[in-house]
Backbone as JSON, one array per atom type, in Angstrom:
{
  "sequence": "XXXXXXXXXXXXXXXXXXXXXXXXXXXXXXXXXXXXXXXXXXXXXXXXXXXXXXXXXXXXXXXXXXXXXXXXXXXXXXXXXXXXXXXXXXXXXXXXXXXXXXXXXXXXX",
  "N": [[-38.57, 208.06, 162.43], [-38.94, 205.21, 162.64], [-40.18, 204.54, 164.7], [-42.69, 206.26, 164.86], [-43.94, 204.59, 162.47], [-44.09, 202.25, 164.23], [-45.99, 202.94, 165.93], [-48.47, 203.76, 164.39], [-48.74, 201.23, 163.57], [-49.09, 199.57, 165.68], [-51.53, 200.93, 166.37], [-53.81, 200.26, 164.51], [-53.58, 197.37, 164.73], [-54.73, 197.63, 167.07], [-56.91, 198.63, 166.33], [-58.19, 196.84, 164.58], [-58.34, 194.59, 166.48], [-60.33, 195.31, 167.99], [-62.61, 195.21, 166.24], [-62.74, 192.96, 165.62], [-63.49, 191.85, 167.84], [-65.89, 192.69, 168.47], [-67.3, 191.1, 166.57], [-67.04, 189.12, 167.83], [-69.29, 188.85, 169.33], [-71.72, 187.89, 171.59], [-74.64, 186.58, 170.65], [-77.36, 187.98, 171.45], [-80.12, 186.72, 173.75], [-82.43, 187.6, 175.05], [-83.34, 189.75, 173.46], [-83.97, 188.25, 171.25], [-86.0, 187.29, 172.41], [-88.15, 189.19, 172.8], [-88.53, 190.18, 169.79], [-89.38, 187.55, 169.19], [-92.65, 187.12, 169.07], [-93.63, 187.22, 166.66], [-93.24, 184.81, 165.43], [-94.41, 183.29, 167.34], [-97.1, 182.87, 166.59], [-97.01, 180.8, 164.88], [-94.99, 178.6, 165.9], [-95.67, 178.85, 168.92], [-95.55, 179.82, 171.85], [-93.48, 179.37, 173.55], [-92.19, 178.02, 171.79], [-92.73, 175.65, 171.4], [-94.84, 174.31, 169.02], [-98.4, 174.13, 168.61], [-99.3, 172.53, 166.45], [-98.63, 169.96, 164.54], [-97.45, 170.61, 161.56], [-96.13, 172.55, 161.76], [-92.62, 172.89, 162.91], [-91.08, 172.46, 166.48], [-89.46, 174.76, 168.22], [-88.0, 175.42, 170.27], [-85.22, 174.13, 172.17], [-83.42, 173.79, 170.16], [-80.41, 173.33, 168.01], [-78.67, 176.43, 168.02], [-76.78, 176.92, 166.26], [-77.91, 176.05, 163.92], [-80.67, 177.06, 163.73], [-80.46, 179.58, 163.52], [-78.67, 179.13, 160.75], [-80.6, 178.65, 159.1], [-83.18, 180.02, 159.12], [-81.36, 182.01, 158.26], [-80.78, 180.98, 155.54], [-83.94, 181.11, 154.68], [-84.32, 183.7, 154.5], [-82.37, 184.4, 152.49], [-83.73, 183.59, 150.47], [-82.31, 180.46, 150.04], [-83.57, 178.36, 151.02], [-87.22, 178.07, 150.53], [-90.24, 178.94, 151.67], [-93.9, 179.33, 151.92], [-94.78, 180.88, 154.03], [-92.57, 181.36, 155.82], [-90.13, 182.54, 153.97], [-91.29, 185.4, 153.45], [-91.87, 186.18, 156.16], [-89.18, 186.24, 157.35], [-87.85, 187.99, 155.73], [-87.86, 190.58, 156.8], [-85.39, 190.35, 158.73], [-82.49, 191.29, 160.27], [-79.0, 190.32, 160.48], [-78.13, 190.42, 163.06], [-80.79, 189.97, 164.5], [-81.39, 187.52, 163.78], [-80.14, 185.9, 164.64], [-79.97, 186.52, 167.5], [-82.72, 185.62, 167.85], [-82.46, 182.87, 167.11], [-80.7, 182.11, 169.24], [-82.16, 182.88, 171.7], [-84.29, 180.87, 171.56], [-82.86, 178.55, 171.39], [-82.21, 178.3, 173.71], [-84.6, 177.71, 175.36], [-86.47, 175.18, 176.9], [-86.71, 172.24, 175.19], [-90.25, 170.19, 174.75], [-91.49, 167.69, 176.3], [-91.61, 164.06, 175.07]],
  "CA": [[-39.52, 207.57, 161.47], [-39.61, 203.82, 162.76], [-40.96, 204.7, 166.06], [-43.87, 206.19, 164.17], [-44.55, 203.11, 161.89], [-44.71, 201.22, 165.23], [-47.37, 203.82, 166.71], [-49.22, 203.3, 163.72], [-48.96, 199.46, 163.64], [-50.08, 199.56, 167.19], [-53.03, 201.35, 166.49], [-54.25, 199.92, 163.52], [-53.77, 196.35, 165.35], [-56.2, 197.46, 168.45], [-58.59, 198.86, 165.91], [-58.67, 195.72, 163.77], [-58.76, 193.52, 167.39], [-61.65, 195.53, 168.65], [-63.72, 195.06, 165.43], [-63.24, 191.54, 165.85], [-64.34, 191.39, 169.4], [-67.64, 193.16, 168.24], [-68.48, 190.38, 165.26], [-67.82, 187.54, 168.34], [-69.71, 189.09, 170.52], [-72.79, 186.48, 171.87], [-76.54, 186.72, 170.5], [-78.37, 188.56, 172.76], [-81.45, 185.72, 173.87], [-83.4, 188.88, 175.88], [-83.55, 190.23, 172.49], [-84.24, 187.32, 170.5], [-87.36, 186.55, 172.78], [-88.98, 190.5, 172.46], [-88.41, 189.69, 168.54], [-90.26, 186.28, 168.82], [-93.67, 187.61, 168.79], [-94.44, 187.17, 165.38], [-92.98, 183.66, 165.35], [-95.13, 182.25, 168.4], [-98.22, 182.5, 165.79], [-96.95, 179.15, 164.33], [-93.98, 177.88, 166.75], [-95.87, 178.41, 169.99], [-95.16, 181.18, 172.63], [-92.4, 178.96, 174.23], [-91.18, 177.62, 171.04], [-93.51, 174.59, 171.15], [-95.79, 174.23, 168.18], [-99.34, 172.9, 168.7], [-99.5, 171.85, 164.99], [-97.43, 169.11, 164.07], [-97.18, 171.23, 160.4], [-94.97, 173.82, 162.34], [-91.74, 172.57, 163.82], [-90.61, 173.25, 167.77], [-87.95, 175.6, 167.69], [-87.54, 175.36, 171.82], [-84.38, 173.68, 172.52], [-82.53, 173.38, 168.99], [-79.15, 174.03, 168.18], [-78.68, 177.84, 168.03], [-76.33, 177.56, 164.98], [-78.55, 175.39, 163.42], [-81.56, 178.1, 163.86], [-79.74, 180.89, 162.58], [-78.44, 178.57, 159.33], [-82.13, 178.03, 158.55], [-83.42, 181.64, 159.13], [-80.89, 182.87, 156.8], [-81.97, 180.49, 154.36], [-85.22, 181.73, 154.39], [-84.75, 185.38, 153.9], [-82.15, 185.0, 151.43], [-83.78, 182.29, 149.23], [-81.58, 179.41, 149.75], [-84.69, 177.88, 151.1], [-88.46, 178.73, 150.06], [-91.46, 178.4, 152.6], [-94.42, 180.21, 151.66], [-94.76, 181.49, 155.39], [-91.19, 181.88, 156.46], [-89.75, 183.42, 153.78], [-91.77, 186.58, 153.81], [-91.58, 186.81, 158.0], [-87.73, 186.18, 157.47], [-87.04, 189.42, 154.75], [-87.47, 191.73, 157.82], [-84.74, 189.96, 160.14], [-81.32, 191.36, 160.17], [-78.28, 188.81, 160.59], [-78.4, 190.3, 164.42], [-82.23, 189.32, 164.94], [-81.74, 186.49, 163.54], [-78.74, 184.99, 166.22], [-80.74, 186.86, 168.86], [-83.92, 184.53, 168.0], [-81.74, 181.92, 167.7], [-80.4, 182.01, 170.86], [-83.7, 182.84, 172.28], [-85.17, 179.2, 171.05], [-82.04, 177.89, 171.47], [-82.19, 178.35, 175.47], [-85.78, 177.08, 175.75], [-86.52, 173.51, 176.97], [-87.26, 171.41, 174.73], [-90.62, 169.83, 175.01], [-90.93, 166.22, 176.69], [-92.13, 163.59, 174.12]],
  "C": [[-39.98, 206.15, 161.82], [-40.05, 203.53, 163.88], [-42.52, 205.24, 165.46], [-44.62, 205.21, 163.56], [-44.76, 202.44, 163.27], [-45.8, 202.01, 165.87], [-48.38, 203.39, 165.38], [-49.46, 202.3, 163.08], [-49.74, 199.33, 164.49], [-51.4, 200.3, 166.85], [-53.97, 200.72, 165.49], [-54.37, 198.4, 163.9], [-54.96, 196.59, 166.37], [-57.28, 198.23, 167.68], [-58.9, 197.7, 165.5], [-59.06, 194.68, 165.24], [-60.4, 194.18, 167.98], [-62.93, 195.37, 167.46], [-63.89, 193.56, 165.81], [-63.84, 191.26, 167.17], [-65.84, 191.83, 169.53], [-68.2, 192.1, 167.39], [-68.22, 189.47, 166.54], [-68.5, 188.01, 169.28], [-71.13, 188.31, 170.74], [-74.14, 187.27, 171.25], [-76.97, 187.19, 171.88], [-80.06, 187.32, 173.03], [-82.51, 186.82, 174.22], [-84.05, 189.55, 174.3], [-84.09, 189.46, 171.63], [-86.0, 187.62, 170.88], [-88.56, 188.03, 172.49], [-89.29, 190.81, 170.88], [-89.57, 188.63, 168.25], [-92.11, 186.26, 169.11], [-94.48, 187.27, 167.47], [-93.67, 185.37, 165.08], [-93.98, 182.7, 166.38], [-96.54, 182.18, 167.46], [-98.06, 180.81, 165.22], [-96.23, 178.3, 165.17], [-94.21, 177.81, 168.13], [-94.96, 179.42, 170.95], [-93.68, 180.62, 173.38], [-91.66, 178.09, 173.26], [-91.67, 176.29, 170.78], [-94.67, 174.7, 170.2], [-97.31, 173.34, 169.03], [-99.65, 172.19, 167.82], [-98.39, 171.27, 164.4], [-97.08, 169.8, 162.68], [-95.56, 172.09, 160.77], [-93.86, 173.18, 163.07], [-91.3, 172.64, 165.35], [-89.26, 173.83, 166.8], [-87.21, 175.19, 169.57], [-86.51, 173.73, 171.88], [-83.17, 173.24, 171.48], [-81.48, 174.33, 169.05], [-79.17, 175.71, 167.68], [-78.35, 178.07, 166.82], [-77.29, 177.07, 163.82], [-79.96, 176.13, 162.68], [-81.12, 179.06, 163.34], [-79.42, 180.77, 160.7], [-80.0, 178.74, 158.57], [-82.85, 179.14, 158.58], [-82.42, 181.92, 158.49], [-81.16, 182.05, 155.52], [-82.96, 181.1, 153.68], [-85.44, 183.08, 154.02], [-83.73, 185.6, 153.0], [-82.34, 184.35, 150.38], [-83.08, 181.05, 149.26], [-83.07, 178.29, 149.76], [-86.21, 178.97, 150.7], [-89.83, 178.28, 151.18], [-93.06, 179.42, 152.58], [-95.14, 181.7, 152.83], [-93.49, 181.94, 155.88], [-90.34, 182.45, 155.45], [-89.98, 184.88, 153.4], [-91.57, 186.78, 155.05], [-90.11, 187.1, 157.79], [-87.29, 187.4, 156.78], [-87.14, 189.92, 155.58], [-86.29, 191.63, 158.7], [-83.22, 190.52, 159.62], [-80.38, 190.38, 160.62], [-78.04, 189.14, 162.49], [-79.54, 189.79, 164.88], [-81.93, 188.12, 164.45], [-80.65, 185.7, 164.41], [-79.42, 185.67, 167.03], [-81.85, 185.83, 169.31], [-83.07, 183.42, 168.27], [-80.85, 181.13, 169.16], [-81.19, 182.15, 171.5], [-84.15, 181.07, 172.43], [-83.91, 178.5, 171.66], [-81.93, 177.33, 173.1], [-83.27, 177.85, 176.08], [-85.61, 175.26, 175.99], [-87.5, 172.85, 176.06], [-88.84, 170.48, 175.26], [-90.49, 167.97, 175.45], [-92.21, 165.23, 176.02], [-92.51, 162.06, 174.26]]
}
């Protein structure tokens, strides 16, 4: 009987470790950037705005980008443009973009 309990410790440990190795698993950027389509209307195809109104996104912190896109689609923040684009983004699109922008160079100022 306590050779069993350890088979089903052991297994129940490498299921719970492999879930966790799926939530750290990295933002996809490749994905982010096939996503960022409907963001280059205001932020600029490389993440550079031409309208000082609109922020760059190209070269900001990743977590930073993600914090601020979930904001926006779940109300914390209100923008009358970004939080309508933002209700479509799942919490994967939205660390994909983020990492997308995040990897861009910053413009030089």
């Amino acid at each position: 009987m306590k050779r069993r309990h350890m088979k089903l410790a052991s297994l129940l440990l490498t299921i719970a470790l492999t879930g966790m190795l799926g939530i750290a698993q990295a933002a996809d950027a490749e994905a982010g950037k096939s996503k960022a389509a409907v963001c280059a209307g205001c932020h600029g195809i490389k993440g550079i705005s031409s309208n000082e109104i609109w922020p760059n996104l190209a070269g900001q912190q990743e977590a930073y980008l993600a914090i601020k896109m979930k904001a926006y689609r779940d109300g914390t923040l209100q923008d009358p443009l970004m939080s309508p684009v933002s209700q479509g983004l799942s919490d994967t699109d939205i660390e994909n973009l983020a990492a997308y922008y995040s990897e861009l160079k910053q413009p030089c100022e």
